[in-house]
N, C-alpha and C positions, 0 to 999 in steps of 0.2 A: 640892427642897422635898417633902415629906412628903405623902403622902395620907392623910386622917385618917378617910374612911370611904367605899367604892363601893358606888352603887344596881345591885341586884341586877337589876337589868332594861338597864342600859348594852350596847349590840349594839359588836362589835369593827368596827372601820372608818375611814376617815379621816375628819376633821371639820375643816371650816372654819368661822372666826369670821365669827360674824351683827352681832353688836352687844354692846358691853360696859357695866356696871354698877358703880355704889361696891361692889356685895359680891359680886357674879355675872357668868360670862362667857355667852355662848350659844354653842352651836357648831350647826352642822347637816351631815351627810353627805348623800351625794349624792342618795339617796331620800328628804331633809327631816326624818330621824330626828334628834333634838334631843339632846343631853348641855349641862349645866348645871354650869360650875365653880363652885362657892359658899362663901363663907367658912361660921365654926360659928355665927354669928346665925341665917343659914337653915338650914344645918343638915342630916343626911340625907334623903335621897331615893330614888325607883326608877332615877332617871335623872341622879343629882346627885354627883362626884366633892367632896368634903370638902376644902379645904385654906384654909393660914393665909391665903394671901393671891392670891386668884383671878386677878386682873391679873397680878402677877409670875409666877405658875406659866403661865397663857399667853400667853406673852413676844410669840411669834411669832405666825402666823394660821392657823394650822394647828396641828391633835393628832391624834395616830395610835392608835386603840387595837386591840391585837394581841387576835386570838381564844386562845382559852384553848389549851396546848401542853400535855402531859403536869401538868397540876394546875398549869398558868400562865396568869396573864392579864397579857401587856404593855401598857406604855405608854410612846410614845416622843411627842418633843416635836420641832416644826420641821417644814421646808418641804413633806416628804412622807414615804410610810409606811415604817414600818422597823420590824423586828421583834427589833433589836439589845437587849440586857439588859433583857430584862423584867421585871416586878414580879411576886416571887410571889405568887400569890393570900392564901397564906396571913401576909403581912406587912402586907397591905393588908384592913380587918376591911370586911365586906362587908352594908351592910344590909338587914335582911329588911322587903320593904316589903308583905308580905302583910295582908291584913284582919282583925284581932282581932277577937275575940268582944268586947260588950257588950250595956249592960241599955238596948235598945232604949225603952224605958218611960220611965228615966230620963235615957236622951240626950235624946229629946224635952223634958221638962220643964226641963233643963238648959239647952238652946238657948231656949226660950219665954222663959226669965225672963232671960238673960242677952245674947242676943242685942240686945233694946234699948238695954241699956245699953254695949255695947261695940262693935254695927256703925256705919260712918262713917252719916251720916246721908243721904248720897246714893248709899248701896249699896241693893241689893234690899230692907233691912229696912223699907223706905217702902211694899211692897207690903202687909204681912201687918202692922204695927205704925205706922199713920201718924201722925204728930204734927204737922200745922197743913199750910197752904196750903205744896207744893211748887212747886219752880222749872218751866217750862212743859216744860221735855225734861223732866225727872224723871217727869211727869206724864202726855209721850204716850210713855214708855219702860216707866212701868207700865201703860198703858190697852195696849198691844201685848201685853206679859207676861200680862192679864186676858184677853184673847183669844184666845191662847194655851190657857190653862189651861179656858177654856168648849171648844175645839176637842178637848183631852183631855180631859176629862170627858165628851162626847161619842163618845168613840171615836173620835175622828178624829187618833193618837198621830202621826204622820209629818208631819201639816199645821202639828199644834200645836209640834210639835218644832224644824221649820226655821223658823217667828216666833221662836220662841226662840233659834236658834243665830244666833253672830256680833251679836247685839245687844248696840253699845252700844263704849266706846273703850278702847284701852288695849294692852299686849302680850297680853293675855285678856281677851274683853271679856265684860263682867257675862252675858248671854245663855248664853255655852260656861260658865264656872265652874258656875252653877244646873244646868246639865245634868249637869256631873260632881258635885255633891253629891247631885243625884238620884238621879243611878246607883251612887254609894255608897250609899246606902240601898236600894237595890234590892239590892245585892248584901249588905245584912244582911238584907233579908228573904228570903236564899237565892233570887232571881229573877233569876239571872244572863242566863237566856234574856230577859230583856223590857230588861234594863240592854241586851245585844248588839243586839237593834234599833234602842233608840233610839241606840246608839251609832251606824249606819247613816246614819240621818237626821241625825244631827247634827256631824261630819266637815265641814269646808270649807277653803278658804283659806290658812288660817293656820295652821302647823305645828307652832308653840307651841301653839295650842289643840288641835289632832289628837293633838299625844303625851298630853296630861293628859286628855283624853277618852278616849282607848285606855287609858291605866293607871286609870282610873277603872272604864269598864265590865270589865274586868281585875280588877279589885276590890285595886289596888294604891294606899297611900299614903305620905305622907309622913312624917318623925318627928314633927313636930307634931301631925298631923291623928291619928298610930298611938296618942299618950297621951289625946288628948281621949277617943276611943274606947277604950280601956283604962280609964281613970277619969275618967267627966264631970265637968265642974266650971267652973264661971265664971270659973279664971282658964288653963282650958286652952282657953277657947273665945275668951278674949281674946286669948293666943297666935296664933289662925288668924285672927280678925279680923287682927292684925296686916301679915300676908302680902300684900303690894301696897297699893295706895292702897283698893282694897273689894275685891279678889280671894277673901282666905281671906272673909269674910264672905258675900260671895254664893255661895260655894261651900255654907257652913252655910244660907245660906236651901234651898238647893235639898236640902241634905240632911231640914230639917226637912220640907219639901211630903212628901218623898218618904218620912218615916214615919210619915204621914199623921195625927198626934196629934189625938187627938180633939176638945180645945179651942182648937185651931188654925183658927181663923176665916180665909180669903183674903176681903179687901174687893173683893165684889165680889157684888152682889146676885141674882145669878141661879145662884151655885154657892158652897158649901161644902164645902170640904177634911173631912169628917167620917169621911170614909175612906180608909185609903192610894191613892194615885191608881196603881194597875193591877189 
């Protein structure tokens, strides 16, 4: 089967199967580094191998990926590693998942208006856009998130960070996503030093959320995430909505905190977001 696009950040190594998906495989090597088969619904990635049909291509419970050989990168399939007939790099089109330039101004105003209308209603957009009496977790999940953000706006970035990280359910939970739309925005406003901190504090557990925390403060994204940012627009922000049950969504909440838009009110009476928060 065919590869239809490799993330530019994929480490060569063996990889064993975590758990499988209708459109996505997981794999993890030995030091919990993640690669992601994914059909073209999801679509490229830093860490995401392209193909028709994700499940068929990882037949077995293992994948082997060969380090690059004289302008080679292999891939072999089965029980264990082998660096027999590799795929030349050059047959396999390689995506760049670097951080485009955009009109920071108008991503803000982009997400403000369009966010409410396209995040799930039990994603992060209940913090910053409420609309009527929320479910009781909804409610001590953002009174956490509000305590949070009074702990960084105090200076106190490390305390407010780990309330933040790991809260909340799912293969990423709401808590690590805001972190990493944070620090994509940190890293458009050229502050990669304060993204690599909080990147520090915010690392745990779960190694699905460490790899997209690391390409995040990295300032590495997705094909999705790489158009909205190229050209903002309400229906490329519904595209990242889309991504998990509220994953792409809380990812865009934590991007908007994090470029601090001036009409950006956080409910929460004792602080307003009126400036970028570092």
């Amino acid at each position: 089967m065919r590869i239809l696009s490799s993330g530019d950040r994929i480490r060569p190594g063996a990889y064993a199967v975590k758990a499988r998906f209708a459109r996505s495989v997981l794999l993890l090597d030995m030091a919990n580094r993640a690669l992601f088969v994914v059909d073209t619904s999801i679509g490229a990635g830093p860490l995401n191998l392209v193909v028709a049909d994700p499940n068929a291509f990882v037949a077995g419970e293992t994948l082997a990926m060969a380090p690059p050989r004289r302008g080679r990168r292999g891939l072999q399939q089965g029980s264990g590693w082998s660096r027999h007939d590799p795929v030349p790099v050059a047959l396999v089109p390689r995506f760049d998942s670097a951080l485009p330039r955009t009109d920071r101004a108008k991503l803000a105003r982009v997400l403000k208006t369009a966010l409410p209308r396209h995040a799930p209603p039990d994603s992060l957009v209940s913090l910053f856009f409420p609309s009527g009496k929320l479910p009781r977790l909804q409610e001590n999940r953002d009174a956490l998130f509000r305590t949070a953000f009074a702990q960084i706006a105090a200076g106190r970035l490390a305390a407010g960070v780990r309330l933040i990280r790991g809260c909340g359910a799912g293969l990423t939970p709401a808590g690590d996503d805001f972190l990493c739309g944070w620090m994509l925005a940190l890293r458009l406003h050229r502050r990669g030093a304060l993204a690599r901190e909080i990147l520090k504090h915010a690392r745990g557990k779960n190694p699905v959320s460490n790899a997209f925390l690391e390409l995040s403060a990295a300032g590495r994204v997705h094909a999705a995430m790489k158009k909205l940012l190229q050209a903002p627009s309400p229906a490329h922000v519904r595209t990242v909505c889309a991504f998990g049950h509220s994953s792409g969504a809380d990812l865009l909440c934590g991007m908007l905190f994090g470029l601090g838009y001036s009409e950006f009110r956080i409910q929460n009476p004792e602080w307003t977001a009126s400036d970028p928060p570092f």
